[in-house]
N, C-alpha and C positions, 0 to 999 in steps of 0.2 A: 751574406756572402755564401753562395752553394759549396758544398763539401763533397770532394771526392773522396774516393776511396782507391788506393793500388796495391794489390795484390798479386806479388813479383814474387818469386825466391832468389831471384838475379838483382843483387843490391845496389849496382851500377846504374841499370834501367830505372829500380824504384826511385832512385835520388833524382836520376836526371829526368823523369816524368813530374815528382817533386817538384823541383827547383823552377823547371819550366810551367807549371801549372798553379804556381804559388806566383811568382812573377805576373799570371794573366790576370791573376786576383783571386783567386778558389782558396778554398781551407783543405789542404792536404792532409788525410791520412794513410799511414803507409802500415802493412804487411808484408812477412817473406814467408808466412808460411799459412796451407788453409786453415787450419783451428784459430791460429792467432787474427788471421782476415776476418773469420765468422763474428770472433771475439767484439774485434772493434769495428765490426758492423751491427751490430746491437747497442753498444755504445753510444757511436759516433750517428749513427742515422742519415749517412751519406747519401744525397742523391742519383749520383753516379759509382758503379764500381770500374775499374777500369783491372780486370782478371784473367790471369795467368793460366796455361790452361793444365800447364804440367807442374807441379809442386810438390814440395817434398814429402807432406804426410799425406796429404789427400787431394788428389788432385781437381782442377777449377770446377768440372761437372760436377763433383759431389760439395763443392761450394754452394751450387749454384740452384743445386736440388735442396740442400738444407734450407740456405736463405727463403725460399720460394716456402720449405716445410714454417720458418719462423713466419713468415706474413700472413700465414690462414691464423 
């Protein structure tokens, strides 16, 4: 089953991205903030992230620059 990843700080959106993406069959994992997204994307090894661009410690680009630093 491929596993997403959502990284929301808007806990409404994470749920109802959640609930509907868990429903089509996926393995949902959730974040609200970027550290804790980085976190359980090293974890989790999700195929898809589906990221937030504005967040509360750090926002989605510097997610997105990290991630890309973990894969080299």
């Amino acid at each position: 089953m491929p596993k997403i990843l959502v990284i929301d700080d808007d806990v409404s959106i994470a749920e109802t991205l959640e609930l509907y993406l868990t429903e089509e069959g996926y393995d949902v994992v959730t974040a609200h903030t970027g550290t804790e997204g980085l976190n359980r994307y090293v974890k989790a090894s999700p195929e898809v992230v589906i990221l937030d661009i504005r967040l509360p410690d750090i926002d989605g680009f510097t997610v997105l620059i990290e991630d890309l630093r973990e894969e080299k």
